[in-house]
N, C-alpha and C positions, 0 to 999 in steps of 0.2 A: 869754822873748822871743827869737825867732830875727834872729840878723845876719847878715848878708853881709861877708866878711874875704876880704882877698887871704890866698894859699897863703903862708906863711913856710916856713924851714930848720927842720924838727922835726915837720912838717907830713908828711913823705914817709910812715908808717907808716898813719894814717887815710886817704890819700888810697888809698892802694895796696888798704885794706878798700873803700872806695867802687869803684874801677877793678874789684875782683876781685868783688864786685854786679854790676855790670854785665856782668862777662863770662858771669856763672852766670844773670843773666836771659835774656842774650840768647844761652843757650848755645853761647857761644862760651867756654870754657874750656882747651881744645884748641891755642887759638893765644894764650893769657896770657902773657906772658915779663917781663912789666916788673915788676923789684926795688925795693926803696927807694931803693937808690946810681942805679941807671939813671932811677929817676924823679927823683931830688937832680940829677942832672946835665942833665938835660932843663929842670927849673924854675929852677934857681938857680946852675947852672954860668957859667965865662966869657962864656960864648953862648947863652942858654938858648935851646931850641927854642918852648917854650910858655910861657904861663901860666896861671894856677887860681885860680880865687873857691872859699872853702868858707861853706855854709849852716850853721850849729849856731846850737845852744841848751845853755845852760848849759857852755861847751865843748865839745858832745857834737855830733861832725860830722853832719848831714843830707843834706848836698845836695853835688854839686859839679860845677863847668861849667869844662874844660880847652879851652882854647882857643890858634890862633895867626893870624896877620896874614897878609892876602891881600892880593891889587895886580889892578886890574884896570885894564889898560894905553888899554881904549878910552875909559873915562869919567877915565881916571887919579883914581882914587880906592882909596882905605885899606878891608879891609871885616875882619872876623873869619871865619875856620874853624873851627868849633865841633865839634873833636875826640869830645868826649864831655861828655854830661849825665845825671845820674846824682843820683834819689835812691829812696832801696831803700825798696819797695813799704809797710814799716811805716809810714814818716813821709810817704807820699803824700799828698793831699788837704788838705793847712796852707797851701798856696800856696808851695810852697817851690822850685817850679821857676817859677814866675811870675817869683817875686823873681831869683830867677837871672838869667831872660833879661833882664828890667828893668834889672838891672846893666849885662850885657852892654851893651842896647842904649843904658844913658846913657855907657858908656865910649867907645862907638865913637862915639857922637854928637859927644861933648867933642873927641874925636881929628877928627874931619870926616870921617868914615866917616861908609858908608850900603847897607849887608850883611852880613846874618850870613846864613851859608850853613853844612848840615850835612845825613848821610845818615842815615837812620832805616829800619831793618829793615821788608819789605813788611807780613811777616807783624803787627808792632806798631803793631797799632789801640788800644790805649790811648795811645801817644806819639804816633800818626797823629791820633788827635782832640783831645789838647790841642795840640800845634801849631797845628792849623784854628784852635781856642780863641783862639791869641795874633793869627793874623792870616796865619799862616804861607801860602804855598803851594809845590807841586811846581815845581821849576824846569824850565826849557822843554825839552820832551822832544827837541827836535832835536838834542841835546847827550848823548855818550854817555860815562861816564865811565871811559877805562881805568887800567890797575896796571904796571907794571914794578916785578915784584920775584921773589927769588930764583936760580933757576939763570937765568934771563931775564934779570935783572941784571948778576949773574955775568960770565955770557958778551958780554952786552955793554960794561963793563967791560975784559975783558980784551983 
């Protein structure tokens, strides 16, 4: 029987095999940096940055959907950032990123939220069509999304 559990402290080692899936699907391996300690201090530190639902069966992790809180100031409403969703191609097709978002979206509901928002690689039409699936759509192209980071940062910073 597969459950939906929040992320706990001991949790850092599977989730980091899920996170490193992700990165080797969407071959992005290149830019991987996140450790155990650096993912402990991001979930479960003073200040966590995020938080994490894991899918398993029988303890054995499946699935997992890292997330954090967004604000949007016109509707003044709560919504979810859905960092990353992630279940490695063996255990696909069980419904297990369904149950995910379904989490997701009774968590946000409970909270008085009313969006989850998240980006998805052009080239992934297998994630591009269960999306559709759930109800999903492209958010309005008049909207472009930039990055400050790196020597960019840096220098602006300094």
């Amino acid at each position: 029987m597969i459950r939906i559990r929040d992320a706990i402290p001991g949790d850092e080692a599977s989730i980091l095999a899920l996170l490193r899936g992700l990165a080797e699907y969407e071959r992005l391996t290149d830019r991987f940096q996140a450790t155990e300690e650096s993912l402990g201090a991001a979930l479960f530190g003073p200040r966590p940055a995020v938080q994490a639902i894991l899918a398993e069966e029988a303890g054995q992790p499946l699935g997992l959907a890292l997330w954090y809180r967004t604000f949007t100031s016109f509707a003044c409403r709560t919504g979810y950032y859905l960092e990353d969703i992630f279940v490695p191609p063996e255990a696909r097709g069980r419904g297990i990123g369904r149950m995910l978002f379904k989490e997701l979206a009774r968590r946000l509901r409970a909270e008085g939220g009313d969006t989850i928002t998240w980006a998805v690689l052009r080239w992934n039409e297998p994630a591009l069509s269960f999306y559709r699936g759930l109800g999903a759509e492209p958010e309005d192209a008049e909207w472009a999304r930039m990055r400050l980071r790196g020597d960019a940062l840096r220098a602006l910073a300094e």
